[in-house]
N, C-alpha and C positions, 0 to 999 in steps of 0.2 A: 303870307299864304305858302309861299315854298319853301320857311321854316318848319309848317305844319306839315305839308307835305314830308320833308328830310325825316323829320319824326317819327311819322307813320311810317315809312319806308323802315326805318333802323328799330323799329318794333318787328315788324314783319319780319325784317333778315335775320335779327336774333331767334325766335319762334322759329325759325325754318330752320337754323344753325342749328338750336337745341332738339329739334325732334330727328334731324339726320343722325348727330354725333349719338343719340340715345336708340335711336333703333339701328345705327349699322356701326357699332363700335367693334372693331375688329383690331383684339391684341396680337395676335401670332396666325398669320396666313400661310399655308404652304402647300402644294400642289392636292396633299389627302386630308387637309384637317386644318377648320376655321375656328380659331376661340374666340369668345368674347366677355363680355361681363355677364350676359343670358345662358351660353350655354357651350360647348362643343359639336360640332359638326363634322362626322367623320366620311371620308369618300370608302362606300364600300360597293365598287364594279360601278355603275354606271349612276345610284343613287345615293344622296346626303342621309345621314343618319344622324339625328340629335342625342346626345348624350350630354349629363350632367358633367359639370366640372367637376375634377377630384377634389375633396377638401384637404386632401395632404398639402397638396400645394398652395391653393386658396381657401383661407378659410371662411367660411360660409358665412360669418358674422360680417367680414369685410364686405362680400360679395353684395350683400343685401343691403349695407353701409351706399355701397357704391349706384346702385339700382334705385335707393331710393331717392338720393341726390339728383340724380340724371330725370327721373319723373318729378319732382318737386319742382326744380329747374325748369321744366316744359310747361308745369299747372303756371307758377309765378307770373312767367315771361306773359302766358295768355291772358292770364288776368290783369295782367299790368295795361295792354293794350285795349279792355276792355273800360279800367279804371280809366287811361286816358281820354277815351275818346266819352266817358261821362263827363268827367271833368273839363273837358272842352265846351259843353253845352250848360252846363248845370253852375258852374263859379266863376266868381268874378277875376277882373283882369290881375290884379295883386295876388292873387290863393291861390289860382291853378297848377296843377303838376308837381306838385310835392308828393302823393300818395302815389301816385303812376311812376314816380320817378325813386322812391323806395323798392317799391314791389320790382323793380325793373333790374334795381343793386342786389339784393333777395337772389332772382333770380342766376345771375352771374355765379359762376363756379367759382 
């Protein structure tokens, strides 16, 4: 039982891992201006302003490359947790957690 438990715990933290590092990925922070993989943030007087990344620097192909990993990564992880806790109820003692434990390596960057 407190294998199951460890389980479900280290689903959970990964899922919570992956949806912070994807919604607050912050490459260059500096007192006026936040990048990230989504977008630019400029301080202008006392309000943020989003702005596009330049594609000079990033190209747009990469960017979307990267965006889309970080959401796939989030789908995976939850469905993995969803497949485990089927596969808890639904198979026998020999067969379980093979598909849960796929979708879960999937998941991993």
């Amino acid at each position: 039982m407190l294998a199951l438990a460890g389980i479900v715990l280290l689903h959970i933290t990964a899922i919570i891992l992956l949806l912070v590092t994807t919604l607050d990925n912050a490459w260059w922070v500096t007192d006026k201006m936040s990048t990230d993989v989504w977008g630019r943030w400029l301080l202008q007087g006392s309000t943020w302003h989003y702005t596009n990344l330049p594609t000079t620097k990033y190209p747009e192909e990469y960017l979307q490359v990267v965006q889309a990993t970080s959401i796939l990564a989030c789908i995976f992880a939850i469905l993995a947790l969803f497949v485990f806790v089927a596969q808890l109820f639904t198979l026998g003692k020999g067969q379980r957690f093979v598909f849960s434990g796929i979708l879960q390596m999937i998941s991993c960057k």
